[in-house]
Structure formats: C-alpha cells, structure tokens
C-alpha positions in Angstrom: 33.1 17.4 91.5 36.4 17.6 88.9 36.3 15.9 86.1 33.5 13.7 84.3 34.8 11.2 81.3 32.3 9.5 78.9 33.1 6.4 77.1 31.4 4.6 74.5 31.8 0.6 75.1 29.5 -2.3 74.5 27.6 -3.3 76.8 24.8 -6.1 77.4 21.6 -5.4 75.8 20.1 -4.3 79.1 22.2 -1.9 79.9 21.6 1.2 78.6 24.6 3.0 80.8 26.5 2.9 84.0 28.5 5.7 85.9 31.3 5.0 88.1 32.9 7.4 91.0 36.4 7.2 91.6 37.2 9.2 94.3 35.8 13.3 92.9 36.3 12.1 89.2 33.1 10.3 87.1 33.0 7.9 84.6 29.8 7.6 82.5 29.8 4.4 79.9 27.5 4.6 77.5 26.1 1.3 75.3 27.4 1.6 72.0 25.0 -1.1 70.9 22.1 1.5 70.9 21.6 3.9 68.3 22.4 7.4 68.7 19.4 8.8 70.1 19.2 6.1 72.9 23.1 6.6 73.7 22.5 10.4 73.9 19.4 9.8 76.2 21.5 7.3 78.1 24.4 9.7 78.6 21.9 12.6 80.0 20.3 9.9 82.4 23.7 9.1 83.8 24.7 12.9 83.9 21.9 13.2 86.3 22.5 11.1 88.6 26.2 12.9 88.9 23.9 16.2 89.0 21.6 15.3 92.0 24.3 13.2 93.9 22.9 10.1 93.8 25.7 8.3 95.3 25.7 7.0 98.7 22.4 8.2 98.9 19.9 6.7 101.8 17.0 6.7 98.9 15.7 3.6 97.5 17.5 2.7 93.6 14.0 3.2 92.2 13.6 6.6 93.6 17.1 8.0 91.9 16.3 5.9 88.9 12.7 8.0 88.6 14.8 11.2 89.6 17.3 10.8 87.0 14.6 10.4 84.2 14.5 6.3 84.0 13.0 4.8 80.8 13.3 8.5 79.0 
C-alpha cells in the first residue's frame, strides 16, 4: 500500500462513501452531505476495507461490508 487520499465531494443521499484503487494508491470519498460525525464514521468504514484488503476478494459484498463495520 503507498498512499491513501480522502476527499470530501457530494454524493447521493445513499451513499455514505466509496474507495477507489488505482493501481497501490487509494482514494476514499467521503459524502459531504452528511454531518460530521457520519462523514468521520464513513471515512473509518472505507479505511477498513483498505485495512483488511477487501479488494478482489472471493467473499460475498455483504461479508466485507459486515467486516468493515457496515451501518456503524
């Protein structure tokens, strides 16, 4: 892993975050429409999934969504 960016940008409602992988670097985009607390939750949910290398994974989305701490 090198580098990890966070962005605030808008997103829709529903989304609370996104990361992206770009070859070793991550991008982590976090909702600016939610308040604070629910970006900084949002943010440590998307850091997780970068933290137990969830991508390319054989697990079902559901499973990496309950390991990264979905709905906290």
């Amino acid at each position: 892993m090198n580098d990890i960016y966070i962005k605030g940008i808008e997103l829709p409602a529903r989304v609370r975050g996104n990361v992206v992988k770009i070859e070793d670097d991550f991008f982590v985009f976090v909702n600016t429409v939610l308040s604070p607390e629910c970006q900084r939750c949002a943010a440590e949910h998307e850091l997780m999934h970068i933290k137990k290398d969830h991508f390319f994974n054989e697990e079902p989305v559901i499973h990496d969504e309950l390991e990264a701490g979905y709905g906290r």
